[in-house]
N, C-alpha and C positions, 0 to 999 in steps of 0.2 A: 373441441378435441385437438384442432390442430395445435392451442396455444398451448395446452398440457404436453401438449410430444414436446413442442420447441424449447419450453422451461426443462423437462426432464434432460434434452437434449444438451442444453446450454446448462445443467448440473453435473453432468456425468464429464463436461469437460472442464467444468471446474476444478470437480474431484480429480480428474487426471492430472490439471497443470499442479493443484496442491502435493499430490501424491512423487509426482517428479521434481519440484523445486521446496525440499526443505530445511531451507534457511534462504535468510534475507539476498545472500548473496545467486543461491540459486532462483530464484525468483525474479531479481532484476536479471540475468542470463535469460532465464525466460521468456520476458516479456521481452526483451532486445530479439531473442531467436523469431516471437510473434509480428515484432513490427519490422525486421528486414525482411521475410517474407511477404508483407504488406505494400513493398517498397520503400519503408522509409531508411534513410539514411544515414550511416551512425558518425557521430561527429566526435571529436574528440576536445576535450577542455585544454589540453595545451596545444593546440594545433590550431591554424588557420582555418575560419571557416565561410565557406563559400555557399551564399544561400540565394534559391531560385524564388520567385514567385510561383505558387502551386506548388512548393516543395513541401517534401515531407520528413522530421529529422526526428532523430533520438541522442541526448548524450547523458552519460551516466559520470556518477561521482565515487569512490572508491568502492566501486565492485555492486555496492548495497542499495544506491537510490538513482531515478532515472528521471529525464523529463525529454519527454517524448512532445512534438511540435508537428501543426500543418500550417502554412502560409498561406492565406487566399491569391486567388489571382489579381483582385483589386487591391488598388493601395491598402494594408490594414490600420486601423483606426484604433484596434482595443485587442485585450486579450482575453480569450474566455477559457478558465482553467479549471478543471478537479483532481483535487490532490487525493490522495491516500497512503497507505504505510505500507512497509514490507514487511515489517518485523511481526512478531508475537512473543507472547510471555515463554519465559522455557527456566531450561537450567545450563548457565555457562561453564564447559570446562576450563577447569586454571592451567596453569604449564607446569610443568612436570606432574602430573595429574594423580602418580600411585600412589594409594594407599593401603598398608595392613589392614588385616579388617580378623578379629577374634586369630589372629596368626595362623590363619590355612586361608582365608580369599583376599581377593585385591578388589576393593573398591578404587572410583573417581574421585579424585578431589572435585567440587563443585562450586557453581553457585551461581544464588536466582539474581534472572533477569528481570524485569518488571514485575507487575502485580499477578504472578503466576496461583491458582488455585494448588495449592501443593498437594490437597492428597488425589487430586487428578492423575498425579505422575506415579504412583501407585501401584504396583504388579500390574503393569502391561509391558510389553517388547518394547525397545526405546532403541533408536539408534543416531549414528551421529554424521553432522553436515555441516558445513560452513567451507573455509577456505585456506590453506596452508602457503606459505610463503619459501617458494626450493631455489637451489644454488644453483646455477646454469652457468651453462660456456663465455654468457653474455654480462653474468650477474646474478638477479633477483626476478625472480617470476611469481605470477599470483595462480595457483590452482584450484578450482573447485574441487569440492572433496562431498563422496556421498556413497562408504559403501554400501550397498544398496543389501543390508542383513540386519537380522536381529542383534544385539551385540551387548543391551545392558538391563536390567531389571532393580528398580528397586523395591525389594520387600518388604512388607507390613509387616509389625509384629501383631503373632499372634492374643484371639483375641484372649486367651487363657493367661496371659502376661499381661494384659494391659484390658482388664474386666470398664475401665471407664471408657474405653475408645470411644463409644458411642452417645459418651455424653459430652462429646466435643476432647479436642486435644490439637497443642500450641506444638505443630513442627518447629522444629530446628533444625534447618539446612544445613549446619557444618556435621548433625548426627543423625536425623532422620532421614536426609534425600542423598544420600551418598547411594550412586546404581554401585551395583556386584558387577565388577566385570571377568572375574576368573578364579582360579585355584590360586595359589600361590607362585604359579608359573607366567601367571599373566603381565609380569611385570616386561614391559618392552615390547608388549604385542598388539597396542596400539597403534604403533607406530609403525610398525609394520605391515598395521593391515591399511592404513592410510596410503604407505606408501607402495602397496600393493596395488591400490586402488588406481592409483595415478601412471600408473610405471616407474616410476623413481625406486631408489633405494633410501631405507631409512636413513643414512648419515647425509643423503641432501637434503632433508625439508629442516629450514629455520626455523619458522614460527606457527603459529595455528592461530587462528580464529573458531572455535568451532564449538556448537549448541546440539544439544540431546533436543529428539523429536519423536513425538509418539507416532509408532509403526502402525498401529490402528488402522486398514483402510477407511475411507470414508463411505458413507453407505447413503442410500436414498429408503427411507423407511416412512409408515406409515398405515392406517386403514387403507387409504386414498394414494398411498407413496407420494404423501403432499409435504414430507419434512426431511431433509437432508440434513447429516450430522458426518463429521472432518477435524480433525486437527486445522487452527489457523483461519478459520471464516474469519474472525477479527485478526487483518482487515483485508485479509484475500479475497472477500467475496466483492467486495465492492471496486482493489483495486483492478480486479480481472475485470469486473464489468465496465472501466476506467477506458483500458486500452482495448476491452473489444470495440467499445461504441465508438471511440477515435477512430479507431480502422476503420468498423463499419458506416462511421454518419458521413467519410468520404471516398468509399469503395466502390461507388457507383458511376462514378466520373471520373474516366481515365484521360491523361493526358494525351492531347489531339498528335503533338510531335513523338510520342510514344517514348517520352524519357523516362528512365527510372527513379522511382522515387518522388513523382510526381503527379497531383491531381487536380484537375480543373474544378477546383471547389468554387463557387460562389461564395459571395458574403466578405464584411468586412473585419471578422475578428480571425486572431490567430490561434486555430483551436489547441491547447496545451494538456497534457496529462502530466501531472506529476509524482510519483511512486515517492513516499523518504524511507528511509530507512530509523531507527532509534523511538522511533514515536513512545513506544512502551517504557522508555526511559528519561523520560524530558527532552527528546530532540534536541539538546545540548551540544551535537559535534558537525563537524564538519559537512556531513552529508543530512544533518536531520533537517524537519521543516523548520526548526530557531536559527538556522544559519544564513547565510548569503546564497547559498545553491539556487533556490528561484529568482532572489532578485538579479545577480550574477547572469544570469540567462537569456530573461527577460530581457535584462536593458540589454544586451549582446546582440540580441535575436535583432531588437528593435533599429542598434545603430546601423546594422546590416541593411534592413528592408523598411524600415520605418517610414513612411510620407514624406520625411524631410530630411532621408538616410541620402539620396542621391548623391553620390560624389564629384556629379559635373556641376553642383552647387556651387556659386561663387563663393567664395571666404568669409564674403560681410554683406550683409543685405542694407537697403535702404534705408533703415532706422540703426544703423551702425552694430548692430547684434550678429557676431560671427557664426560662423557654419555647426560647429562644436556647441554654441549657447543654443542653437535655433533647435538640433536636434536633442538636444536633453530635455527642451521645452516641451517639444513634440512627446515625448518619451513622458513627459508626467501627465501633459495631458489622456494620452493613452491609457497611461495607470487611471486616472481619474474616470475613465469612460470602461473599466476594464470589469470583473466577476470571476469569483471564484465560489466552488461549490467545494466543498471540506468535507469529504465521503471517509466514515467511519462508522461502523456496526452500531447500532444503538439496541436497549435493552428491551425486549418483551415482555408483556407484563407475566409473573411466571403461575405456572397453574398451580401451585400451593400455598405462594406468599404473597397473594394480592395485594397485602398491608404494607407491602415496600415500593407499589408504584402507586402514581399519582391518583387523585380518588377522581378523576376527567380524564385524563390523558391514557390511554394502556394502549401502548402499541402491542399489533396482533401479528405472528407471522403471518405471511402469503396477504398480505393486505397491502402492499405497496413499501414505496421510500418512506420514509420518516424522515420532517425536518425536525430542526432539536432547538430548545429555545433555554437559557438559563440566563439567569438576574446579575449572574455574578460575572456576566460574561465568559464564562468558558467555553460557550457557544458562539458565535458569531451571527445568527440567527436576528434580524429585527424586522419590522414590517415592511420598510423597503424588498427587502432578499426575500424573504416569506413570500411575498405577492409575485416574485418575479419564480420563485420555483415553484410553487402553484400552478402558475399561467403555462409555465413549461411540463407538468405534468399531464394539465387536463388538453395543453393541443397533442399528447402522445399517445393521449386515451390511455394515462397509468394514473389509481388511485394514489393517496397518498395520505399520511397519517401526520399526528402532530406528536412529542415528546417534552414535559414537562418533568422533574425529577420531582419526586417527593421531598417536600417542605424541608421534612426533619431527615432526608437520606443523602445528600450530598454527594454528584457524581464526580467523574473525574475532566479531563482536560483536553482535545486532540489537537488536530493538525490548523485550523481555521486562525484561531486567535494567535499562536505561535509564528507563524507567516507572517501574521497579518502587522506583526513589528521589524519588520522590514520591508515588504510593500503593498504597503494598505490599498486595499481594495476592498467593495461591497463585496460582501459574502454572506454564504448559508451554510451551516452543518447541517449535513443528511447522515441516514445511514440505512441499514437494512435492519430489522427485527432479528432477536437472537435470545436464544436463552444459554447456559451458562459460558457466559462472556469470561474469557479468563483461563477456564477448563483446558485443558491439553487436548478435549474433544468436546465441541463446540456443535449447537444446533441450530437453525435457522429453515428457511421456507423457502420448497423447491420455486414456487412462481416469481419468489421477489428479484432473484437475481434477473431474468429476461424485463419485470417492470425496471428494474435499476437500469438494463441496460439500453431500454427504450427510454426513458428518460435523457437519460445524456448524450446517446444518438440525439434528440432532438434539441438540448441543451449546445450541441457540436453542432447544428446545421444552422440553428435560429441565430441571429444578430440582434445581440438586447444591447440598444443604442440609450444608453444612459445620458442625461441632462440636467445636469442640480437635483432636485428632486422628482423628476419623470424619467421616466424607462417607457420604452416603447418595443417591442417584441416581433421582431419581422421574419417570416423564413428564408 
């Protein structure tokens, strides 16, 4: 009974944080508002940084992705990290966004963002968030933007006009997904209500960033109120359970000198969260997981506190190999010794079309994490990583399932192998059980978020001391 409250408990505040940050950008705010309350420290990428042992840090890369850090108090030796996304499929507004529409309404100009289910977006309330760029005394400022209303719908046609709707039918985004946003008067009242939103006035905001999200609350439904369904579980539900378990696997040891931002963790790895942002779109920029952003970090984090970071190091050691060679050595070794877990939502097998998952494999919700295995490697997944996320479930007492794709159904790509071409590290993809992945409103299982997040609590506390081919697993 108690673990049924604490899953419902730890849903209900899922569905809050979703319902408050949506778009990428509000989300990484988020999670930075969740981990300075926590103590940690927000550091800034063009700034000096000054890092403790027991410390606790967060820095973000433009607006959208975050990687969030603890230092043990012992020299650390490796880095133990889970990454996951901000983003979700949507639909992008373009700049100058108005359009005629039959000459009496003004639709949006548009357009899809990743592999969005289009007729999800569909006659429901949609409104809009991301971030706008205004003209200040100083310059250029970045504002979050989210007025928090109903503001756009896009309409079906009727089914007496289009008698095949139902036997399938091919959107076109530049004609079918155009949202209504007003009469003929609407033109310039975008901007307005943005900059309503903000306090500025419409002739200061430059530029926009900004994505339609369905206004849908999220709900906790069921017989049992054993299944949750939201806008964004892919991959909000896994990165929320990212940085609770970070918080949580070191919130139980405060530091003795009572500084901020600091905790007497045990253990010799650097526990790491990493949020990207673009995932839904090949990770291809500057802040996604295909970038420098983690390795960038990493080795930063590393030359600061690394084993052989000390800077009362002599210049040149004994075998003539200087302070700079010795710490970089240090630094791959570490990558070498280091784990990453690739948390992204994985597919449930669905209750109508059994025939598209694996005829072995069907992950269930509320039955635990799911590791993900694929041939093609798009998973990172092998029996090294396999046995070490295992062993880390059954010491959290969390089930857990396995995901093979159907032979002939070809899935898609995340955050694991993307990374993992800049700094390779053993890894595993996980993710949560979910059915219509894609959907503008998304379902999965109330229990799994509290096993996700008991897992990597335990994944953040244990020390998996990797050696060529042996790992050994210590709390």
């Amino acid at each position: 009974m108690q673990d049924t409250f604490e899953a419902k408990k730890l849903s209900r505040e899922l569905l809050s944080f979703i319902r408050q940050n949506p778009s990428p950008y509000h989300v990484t705010a988020g999670f930075a508002r969740m981990l300075e309350e926590a103590g940690f420290v927000h550091l800034r990428e063009g700034q000096h940084w000054t890092l403790k042992q027991g410390g606790s840090y967060y820095v973000t890369r433009n607006g959208s992705s975050l990687i969030a850090f603890r230092i043990p108090l012992k020299a650390p030796v490796s880095f133990q990290i889970v990454a996951a996304h901000s983003d979700s499929p949507s639909l992008r507004i373009k700049t100058d966004p108005y359009l005629p529409c039959a000459g009496h309404y003004v639709c949006l100009n548009v357009e899809k963002y990743g592999g969005a289910i289009l007729s999800s977006w569909l006659d429901r309330p949609l409104g809009v968030a991301g971030r706008v760029m205004v003209r200040t005394e100083n310059g250029i400022a970045s504002r979050l933007v989210h007025p928090d209303r109903d503001l756009l719908l896009i309409p079906n046609l009727a089914i007496h006009m289009n008698r095949k709707v139902n036997e399938g039918y091919a959107y076109q985004v530049q004609k079918d997904m155009l949202p209504l946003f007003g009469d003929e008067t609407a033109r310039g009242k975008l901007e307005e209500e943005i900059a309503r939103s903000i306090g500025v006035s419409p002739d200061e905001l430059l530029s926009c960033d900004l994505f339609l999200y369905n206004r849908t609350p999220g709900t906790i439904w069921g017989a049992s109120e054993e299944y949750i369904s939201s806008p964004k579980l892919d991959d909000l539900q896994c990165a929320f359970s990212a940085v609770r378990a970070l918080i949580e696997s070191g919130s139980n040891d405060t530091c003795s000198a009572g500084c901020a931002g600091q905790t007497s963790v045990s253990g010799t790895h650097i526990a790491t969260a990493a949020i990207f942002d673009n995932e839904e779109v090949g990770s291809l920029t500057a802040q996604g997981a295909d970038s420098t952003f983690l390795e960038d970090t990493l080795k930063r984090i590393w030359l600061l506190v690394g084993s052989n970071g000390d800077e009362t190091d002599p210049e040149m050691d004994d075998h003539g190999h200087s302070r700079a060679e010795n710490v970089l050595e240090a630094y791959s070794i570490a990558i070498s010794k280091s784990f990453l877990l690739s948390a992204d939502n994985a597919h449930a097998v669905h209750p109508q079309h059994t025939d598209k998952a694996d005829p072995v494999h069907r992950p269930l919700m509320n039955h635990g994490p799911v590791l993900k295995f694929s041939a093609n490697q798009k998973y990172t997944t092998d029996a090294f990583s396999a046995s070490v996320f295992g062993t880390i479930c059954s010491r959290a007492g969390v089930p857990w399932q396995v995901f093979h794709n159907h032979s002939d159904q070809p899935g898609g790509s995340t955050l694991g192998n993307l990374s993992n071409a800049h700094v390779s590290l053993h890894a595993a993809d996980i993710g949560l059980a979910q059915l219509s992945m894609h959907s503008s409103y998304e379902t999965a299982g109330v229990q799994d978020t509290l096993w996700m997040r008991r897992a990597l609590e335990e994944f953040y506390r244990s020390d998996i001391c990797i050696e060529d081919d042996h790992v050994l697993i210590c709390p």
